[in-house]
C-alpha positions in Angstrom: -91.9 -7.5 -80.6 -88.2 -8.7 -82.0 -85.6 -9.0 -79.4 -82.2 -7.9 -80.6 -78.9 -9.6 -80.1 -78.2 -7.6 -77.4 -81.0 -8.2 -75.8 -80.8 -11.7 -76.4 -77.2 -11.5 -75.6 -77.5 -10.1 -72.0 -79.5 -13.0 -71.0 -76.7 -15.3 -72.4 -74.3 -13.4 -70.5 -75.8 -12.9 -67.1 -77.6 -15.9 -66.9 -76.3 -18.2 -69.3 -72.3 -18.4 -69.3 -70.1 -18.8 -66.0 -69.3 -15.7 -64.3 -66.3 -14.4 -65.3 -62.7 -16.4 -64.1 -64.6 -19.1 -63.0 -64.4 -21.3 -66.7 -60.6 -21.0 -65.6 -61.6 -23.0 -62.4 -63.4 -25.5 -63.6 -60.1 -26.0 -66.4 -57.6 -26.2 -63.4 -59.7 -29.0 -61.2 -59.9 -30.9 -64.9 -56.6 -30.4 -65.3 -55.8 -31.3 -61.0 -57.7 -34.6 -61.9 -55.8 -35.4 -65.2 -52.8 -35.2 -63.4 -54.0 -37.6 -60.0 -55.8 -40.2 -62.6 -51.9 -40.1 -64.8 -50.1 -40.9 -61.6 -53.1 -43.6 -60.4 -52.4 -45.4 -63.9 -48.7 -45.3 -64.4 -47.9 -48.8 -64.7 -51.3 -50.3 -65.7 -51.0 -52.6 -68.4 -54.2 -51.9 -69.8 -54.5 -48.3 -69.1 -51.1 -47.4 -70.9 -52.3 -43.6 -71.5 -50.4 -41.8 -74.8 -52.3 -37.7 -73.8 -55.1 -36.6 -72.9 -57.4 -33.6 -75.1 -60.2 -31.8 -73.0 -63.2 -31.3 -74.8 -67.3 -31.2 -74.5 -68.9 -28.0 -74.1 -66.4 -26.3 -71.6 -63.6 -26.5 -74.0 -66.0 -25.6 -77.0 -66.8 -22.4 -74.8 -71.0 -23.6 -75.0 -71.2 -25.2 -71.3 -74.2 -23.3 -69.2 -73.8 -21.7 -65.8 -74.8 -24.7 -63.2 -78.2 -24.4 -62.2 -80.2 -26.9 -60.4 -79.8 -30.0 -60.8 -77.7 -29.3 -64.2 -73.5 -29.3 -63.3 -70.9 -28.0 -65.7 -70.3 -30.7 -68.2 -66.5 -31.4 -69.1 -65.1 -34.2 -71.4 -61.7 -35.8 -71.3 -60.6 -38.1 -73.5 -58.4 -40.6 -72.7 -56.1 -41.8 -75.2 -54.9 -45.3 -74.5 -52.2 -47.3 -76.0 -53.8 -51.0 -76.5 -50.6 -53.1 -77.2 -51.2 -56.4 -75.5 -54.4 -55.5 -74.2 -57.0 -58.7 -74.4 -60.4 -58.3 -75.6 -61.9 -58.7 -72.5 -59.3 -55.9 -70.9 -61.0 -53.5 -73.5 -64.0 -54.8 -72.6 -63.9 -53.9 -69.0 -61.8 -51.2 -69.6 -64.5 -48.5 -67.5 -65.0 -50.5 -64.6 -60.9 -50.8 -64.2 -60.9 -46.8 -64.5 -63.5 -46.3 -62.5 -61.7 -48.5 -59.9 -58.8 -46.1 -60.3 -60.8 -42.7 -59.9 -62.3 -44.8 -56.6 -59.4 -44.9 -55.7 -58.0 -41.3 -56.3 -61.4 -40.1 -54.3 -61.8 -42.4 -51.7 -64.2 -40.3 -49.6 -66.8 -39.8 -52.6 -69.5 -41.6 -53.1 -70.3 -44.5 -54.9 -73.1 -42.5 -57.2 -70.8 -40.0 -57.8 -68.9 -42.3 -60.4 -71.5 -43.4 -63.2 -70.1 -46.2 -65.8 -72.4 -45.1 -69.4 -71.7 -46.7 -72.2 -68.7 -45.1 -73.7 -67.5 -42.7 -71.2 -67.3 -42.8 -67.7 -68.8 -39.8 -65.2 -67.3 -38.3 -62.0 -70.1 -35.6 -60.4 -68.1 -33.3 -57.7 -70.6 -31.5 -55.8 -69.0 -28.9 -53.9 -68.3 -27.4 -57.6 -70.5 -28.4 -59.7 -68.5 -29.9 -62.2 -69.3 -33.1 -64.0 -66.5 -34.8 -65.6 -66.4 -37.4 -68.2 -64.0 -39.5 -69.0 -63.8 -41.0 -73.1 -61.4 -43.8 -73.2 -60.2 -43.8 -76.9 -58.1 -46.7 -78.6 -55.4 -45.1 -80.7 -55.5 -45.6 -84.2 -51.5 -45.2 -85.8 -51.8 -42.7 -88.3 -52.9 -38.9 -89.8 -56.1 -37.3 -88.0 -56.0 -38.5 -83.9 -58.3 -40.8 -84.5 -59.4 -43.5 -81.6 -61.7 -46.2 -81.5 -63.8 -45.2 -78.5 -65.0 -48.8 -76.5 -68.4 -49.6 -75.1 -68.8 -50.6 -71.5 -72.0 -53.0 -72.9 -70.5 -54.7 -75.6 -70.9 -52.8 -78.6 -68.9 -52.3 -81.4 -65.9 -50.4 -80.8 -66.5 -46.6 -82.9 -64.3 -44.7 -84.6 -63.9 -40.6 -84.5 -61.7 -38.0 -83.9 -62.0 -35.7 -80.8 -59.3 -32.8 -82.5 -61.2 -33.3 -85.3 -64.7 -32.6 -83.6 -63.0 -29.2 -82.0 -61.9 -28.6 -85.6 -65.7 -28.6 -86.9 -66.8 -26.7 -84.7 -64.0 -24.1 -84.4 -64.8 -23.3 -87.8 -68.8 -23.0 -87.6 -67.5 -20.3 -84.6 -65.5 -18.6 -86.9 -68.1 -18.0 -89.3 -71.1 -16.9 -86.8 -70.1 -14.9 -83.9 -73.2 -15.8 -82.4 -72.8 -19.1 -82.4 -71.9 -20.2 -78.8 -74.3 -18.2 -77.7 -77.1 -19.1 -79.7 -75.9 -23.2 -78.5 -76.1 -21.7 -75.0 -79.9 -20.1 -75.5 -80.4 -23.9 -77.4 -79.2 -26.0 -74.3 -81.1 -23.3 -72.1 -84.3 -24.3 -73.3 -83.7 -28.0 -73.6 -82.8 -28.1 -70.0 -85.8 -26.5 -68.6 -88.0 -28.4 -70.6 -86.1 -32.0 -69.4 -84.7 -33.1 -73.0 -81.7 -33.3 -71.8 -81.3 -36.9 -71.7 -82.3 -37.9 -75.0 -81.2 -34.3 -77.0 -77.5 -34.0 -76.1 -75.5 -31.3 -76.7 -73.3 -32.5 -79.8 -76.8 -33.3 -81.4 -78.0 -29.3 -81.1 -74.2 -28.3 -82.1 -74.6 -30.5 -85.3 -78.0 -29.4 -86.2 -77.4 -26.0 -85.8 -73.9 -26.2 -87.8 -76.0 -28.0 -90.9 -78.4 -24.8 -90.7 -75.7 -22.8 -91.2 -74.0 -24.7 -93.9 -77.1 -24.7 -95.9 -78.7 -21.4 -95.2 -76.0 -19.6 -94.1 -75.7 -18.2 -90.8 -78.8 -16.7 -89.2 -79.3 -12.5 -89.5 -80.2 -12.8 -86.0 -80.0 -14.9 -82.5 -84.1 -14.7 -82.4 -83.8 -15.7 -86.3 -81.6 -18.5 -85.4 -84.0 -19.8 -82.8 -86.9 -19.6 -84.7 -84.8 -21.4 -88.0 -83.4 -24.3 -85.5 -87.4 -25.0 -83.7 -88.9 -25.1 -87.1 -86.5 -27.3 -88.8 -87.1 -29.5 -86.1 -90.9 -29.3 -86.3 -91.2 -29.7 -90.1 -88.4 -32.5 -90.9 -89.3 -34.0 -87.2 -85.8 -35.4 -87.8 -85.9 -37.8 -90.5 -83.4 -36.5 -92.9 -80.5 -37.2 -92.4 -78.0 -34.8 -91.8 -74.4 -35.1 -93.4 -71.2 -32.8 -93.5 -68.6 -32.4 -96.1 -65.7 -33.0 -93.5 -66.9 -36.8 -92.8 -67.4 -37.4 -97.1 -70.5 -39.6 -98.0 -71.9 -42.6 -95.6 -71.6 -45.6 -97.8 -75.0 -46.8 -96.1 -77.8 -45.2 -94.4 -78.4 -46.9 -90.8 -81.8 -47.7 -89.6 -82.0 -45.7 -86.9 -85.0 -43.6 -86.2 -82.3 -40.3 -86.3 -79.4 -40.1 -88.3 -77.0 -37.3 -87.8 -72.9 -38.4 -88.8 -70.1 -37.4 -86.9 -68.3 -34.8 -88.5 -65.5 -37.0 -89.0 -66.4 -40.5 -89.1 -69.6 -41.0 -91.8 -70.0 -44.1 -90.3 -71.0 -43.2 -86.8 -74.3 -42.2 -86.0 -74.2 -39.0 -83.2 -77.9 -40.1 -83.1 -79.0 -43.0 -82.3 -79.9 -43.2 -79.4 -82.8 -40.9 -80.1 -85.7 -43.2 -79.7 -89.1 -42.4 -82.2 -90.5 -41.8 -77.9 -87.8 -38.9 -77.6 -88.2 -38.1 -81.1 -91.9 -37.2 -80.4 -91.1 -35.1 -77.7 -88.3 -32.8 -79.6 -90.7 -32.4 -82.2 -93.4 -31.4 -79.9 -91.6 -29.0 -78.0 -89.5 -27.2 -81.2 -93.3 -26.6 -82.7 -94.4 -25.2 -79.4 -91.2 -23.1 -79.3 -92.0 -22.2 -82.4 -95.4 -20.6 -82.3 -94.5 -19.2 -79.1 -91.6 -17.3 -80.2 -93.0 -16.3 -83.7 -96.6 -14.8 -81.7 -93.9 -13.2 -79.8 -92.1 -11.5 -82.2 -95.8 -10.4 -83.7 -97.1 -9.0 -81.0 -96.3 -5.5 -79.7 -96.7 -5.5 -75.6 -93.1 -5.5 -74.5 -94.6 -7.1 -71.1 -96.4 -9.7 -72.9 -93.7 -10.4 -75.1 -91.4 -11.1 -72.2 -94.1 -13.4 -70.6 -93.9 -15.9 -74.0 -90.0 -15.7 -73.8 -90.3 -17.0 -70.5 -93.0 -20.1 -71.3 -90.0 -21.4 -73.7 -86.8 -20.3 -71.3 -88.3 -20.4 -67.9 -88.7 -16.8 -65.1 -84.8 -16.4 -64.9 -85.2 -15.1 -69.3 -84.0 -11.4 -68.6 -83.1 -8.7 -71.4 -81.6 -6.0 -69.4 -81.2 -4.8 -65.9 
């Protein structure tokens, strides 16, 4: 049995997105910590902040409900202003933020602020949210471009968060579907614990080269299906370009290649070990068969009980 959009739709909307007014919330606690973290670094001559741009998945409108152990993800970048700023300021340029969100918070915990290797996390359980923070290094000139630092001494990479909300602004534009076909993607990589090596941007980039190639799917079950069994039969070794970044002059050697929309020399990717790549694979192909014995078979029970094997017992189609 095929599931419609609607079908497919209710379970993005009663289970999937936040309940209605409380995206807004989240936005204003962002914005009530942009504002305490501007005033805690006024005068720091290393954290000279030029703006600050939300992004991640709860500006793109694809973050999931929290559930579990899985917050509400929200990105801030940081634009900083480097002038006279050593290498070794930019080198420990998270721990001295995190020093200052310590500071703002006081009465949080330790865990709660996470140094990663290019951002920085804040976790605020009462909420839910979980905040992180992109320092970016601007670049002078046309596109908003920042070189974003790493805490572990890696080369410095370039991209373009406005540019980034451009991209996929546009693949919205063209698929009315597509948020919540992200959504119904993150869903299922959540309950079956990928979340740490298959990253949001990742399925958002795969999905948008699907539909620049093949156009955009005749249905959210289509979609699905199209996504798991790309996955399955290229187990990620093509690489995956987009007209907006132009052509990588060289091909890293990482075991998954995916560019940045606007930066062909950045690698979205790789960090997706030939381990993690095994275990995408494997779970897209089992996705895969699941969904398309599904769609085959004509028990609207049974067909619900697959459903669930890929998205877990909370997969719902009506009331």
């Amino acid at each position: 049995m095929e599931l419609t959009d609607t079908q497919l739709n209710y379970f993005v909307n009663n289970r999937l997105k936040l309940p209605k007014g409380k995206r807004a919330d989240y936005l204003a606690q962002v914005d009530h910590l942009i504002e305490r973290f501007s005033a805690a670094a006024d005068g720091d001559k290393v954290i000279n902040i030029k703006k600050f741009l939300k992004t991640g998945s709860l500006r793109k409108g694809t973050v999931l409900r929290p559930r579990g152990d899985f917050g509400v993800d929200a990105d801030v970048a940081v634009f900083l202003n480097a002038n006279g700023a050593s290498q070794y300021d930019l080198a420990n340029l998270h721990d001295r933020i995190r020093k200052l969100l310590v500071k703002i918070y006081p009465t949080k915990e330790p865990e709660d602020f996470t140094v990663q290797p290019r951002t920085l996390g804040i976790e605020f359980l009462d909420s839910g949210l979980e905040m992180d923070l992109v320092p970016l290094v601007v670049i002078d000139g046309p596109g908003d471009y920042g070189w974003q630092p790493s805490s572990r001494g890696d080369a410095p990479v370039k991209t373009s968060v406005a540019k980034q909300l451009e991209f996929i602004r546009a693949r919205k534009d063209s698929y009315a579907n597509f948020t919540a076909l992200v959504r119904l993607l993150k869903s299922w990589r959540n309950f079956h614990d990928l979340d740490e090596s298959f990253r949001s941007f990742t399925i958002e980039l795969i999905v948008s080269h699907l539909q620049d190639t093949e156009g955009a799917p005749a249905s959210l079950e289509a979609g699905l299906l199209r996504f798991f069994l790309y996955v399955a039969d290229s187990q990620l070794k093509t690489p995956i370009c987009f007209k907006e970044c132009g052509t990588p002059k060289t091909l890293p050697k990482d075991r998954v290649v995916i560019f940045d929309p606007c930066n062909a020399d950045n690698n979205v990717a790789r960090k997706i070990t030939d381990q993690d790549c095994k275990a995408i694979v494997e779970k897209c192909l089992n996705a895969w068969e699941t969904l398309t014995y599904a769609r085959n078979y004509d028990g609207k029970t049974q067909t619900l009980e697959l459903w669930k094997e890929i998205f877990g017992r909370s997969f719902v189609i009506e009331e």
